[in-house]
N, C-alpha and C positions, 0 to 999 in steps of 0.2 A: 235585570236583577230581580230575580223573585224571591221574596219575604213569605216565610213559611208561618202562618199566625195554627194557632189551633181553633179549628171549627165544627166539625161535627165532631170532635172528641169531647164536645163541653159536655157536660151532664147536667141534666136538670133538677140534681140535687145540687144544692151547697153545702159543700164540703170543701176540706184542705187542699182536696187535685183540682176542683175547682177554683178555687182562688188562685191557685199557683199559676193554673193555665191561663187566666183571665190576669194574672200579675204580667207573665211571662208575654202576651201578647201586648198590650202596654207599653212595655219595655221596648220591644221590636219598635213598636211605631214611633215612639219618642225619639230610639235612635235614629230610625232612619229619617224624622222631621227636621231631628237636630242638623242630617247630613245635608237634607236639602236646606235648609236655611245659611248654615255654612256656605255652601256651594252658591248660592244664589246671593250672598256677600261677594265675594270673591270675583264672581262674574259681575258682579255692578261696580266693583272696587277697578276693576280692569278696564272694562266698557266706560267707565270715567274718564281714566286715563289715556284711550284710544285718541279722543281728539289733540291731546296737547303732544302727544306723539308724532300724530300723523303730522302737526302744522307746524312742529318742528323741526321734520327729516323734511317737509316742502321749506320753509327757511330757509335750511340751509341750502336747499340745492336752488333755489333759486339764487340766495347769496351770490354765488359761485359762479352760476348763470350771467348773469348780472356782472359779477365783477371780469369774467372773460369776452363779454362782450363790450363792456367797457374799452377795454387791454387792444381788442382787433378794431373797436373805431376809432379810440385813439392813434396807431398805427396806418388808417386808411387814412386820416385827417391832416397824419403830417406826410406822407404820401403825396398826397392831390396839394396839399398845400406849396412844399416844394416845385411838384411840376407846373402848375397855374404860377407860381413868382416868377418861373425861369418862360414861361408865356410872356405875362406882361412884362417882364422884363427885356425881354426880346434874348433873353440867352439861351435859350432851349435850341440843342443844333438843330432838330427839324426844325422848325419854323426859322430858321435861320439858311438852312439849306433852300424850304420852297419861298422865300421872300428873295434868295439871290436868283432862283431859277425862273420866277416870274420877271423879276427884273432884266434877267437874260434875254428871255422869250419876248420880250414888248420890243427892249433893243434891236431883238434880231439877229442876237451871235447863237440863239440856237432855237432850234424848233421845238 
């Protein structure tokens, strides 16, 4: 963005064109101060806002995180839990199978 100011047109008298041009440059830079002070609100109104953003979209996804892994250990727990009762309970058919075939094997009706 280049701002056109007047500079070698000033005259070294004072006069009306003088004033005007010395008003009119003035003006340019006020506006464009104005623009950056705005703009540099705006970016710190934002960059504010970045962190409560960012560790909100992390929240939730860790939420989520969290709650699906919950969901697949709860699933693994009653899994193993199941097959460990039907262990020590001696009803799991393997262990039911190699406890008769051990017992087979000692007797001697099979090899």
């Amino acid at each position: 963005m280049s701002i056109e100011l007047f500079t070698k047109e000033l005259s070294g008298v004072y006069d009306a064109k003088l004033r005007e041009m010395l008003v009119s440059n003035f003006e340019k830079i006020r506006d464009v101060l104005n623009d950056i002070a705005d703009n540099q609100a705006t970016l710190s109104k934002k960059v504010n806002e970045l962190p409560d953003t960012v560790n909100t979209e992390v929240s939730k996804k860790l939420t989520v995180q969290a709650a699906t892994l919950s969901e697949q250990l709860d699933g693994l727990n009653a899994t193993l839990t199941k097959r460990i009762d039907r262990i020590i309970l001696g009803s799991d058919e393997e262990s039911i199978e190699l406890v008769v075939e051990r017992i087979l094997k000692e007797k001697g009706v099979i090899n």
